[in-house]
N, C-alpha and C positions, 0 to 999 in steps of 0.2 A: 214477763216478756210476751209477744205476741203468740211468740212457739206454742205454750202453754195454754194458751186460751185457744189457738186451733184445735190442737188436739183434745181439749177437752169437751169444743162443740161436736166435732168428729163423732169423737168416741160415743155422748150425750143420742149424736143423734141416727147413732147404732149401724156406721159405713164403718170399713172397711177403708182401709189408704187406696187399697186399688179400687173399690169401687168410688172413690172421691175424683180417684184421678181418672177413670173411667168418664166420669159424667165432664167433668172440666178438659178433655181430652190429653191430661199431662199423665207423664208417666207418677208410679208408685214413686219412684226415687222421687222427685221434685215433692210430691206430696211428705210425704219424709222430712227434705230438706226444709221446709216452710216449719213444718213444727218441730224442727230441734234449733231453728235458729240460724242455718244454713244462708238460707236464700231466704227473699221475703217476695210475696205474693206480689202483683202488682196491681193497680187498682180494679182493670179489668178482670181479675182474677178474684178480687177481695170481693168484687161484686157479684160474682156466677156462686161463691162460697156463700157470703149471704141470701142467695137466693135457695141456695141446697140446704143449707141449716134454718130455713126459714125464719131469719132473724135480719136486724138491720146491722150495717157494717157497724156503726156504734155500741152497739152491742153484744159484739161479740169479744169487742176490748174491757169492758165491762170488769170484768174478773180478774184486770192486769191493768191499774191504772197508770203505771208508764205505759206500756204497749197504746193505751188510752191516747195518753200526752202525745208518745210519738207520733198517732195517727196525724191529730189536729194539728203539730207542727209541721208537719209534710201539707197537709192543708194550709195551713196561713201562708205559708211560703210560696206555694203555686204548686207542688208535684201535683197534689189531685188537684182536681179541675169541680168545683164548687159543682156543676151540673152532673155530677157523678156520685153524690152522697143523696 
């Protein structure tokens, strides 16, 4: 699941939840809630994440290849917006 793969870039990339949510202006809880499976970031969001884990959003699904599939099918269908990956 995606949960799993955030926090282990997180963790990888030695933040802190409040300082994630710090830089993304969300609180500690929301950061929390993305990586237990809560809530799910949104693409705006997925994108400030790969910018702070210096990695590209495909890559951070990597390590969870459903989490992977779901991304692309929110892509094919329209949620993200092809000018956004």
């Amino acid at each position: 699941m995606i949960k799993l793969t955030l926090k282990s870039w997180r963790i990888n990339a030695n933040f802190t939840r409040f300082e994630v949510g710090l830089l993304l202006g969300k609180s500690e809880k929301t950061i929390y809630n993305w990586e237990n499976g809560i809530q799910i970031p949104n693409d705006s969001n997925l994108e400030k994440l790969a910018k702070i884990y210096h990695a590209k959003i495909e890559n951070i699904f990597l390590g969870d290849k459903s989490a992977l599939s779901d991304y692309y099918n929110c892509f094919r269908i329209g949620y993200i917006k092809e000018d956004k990956v």
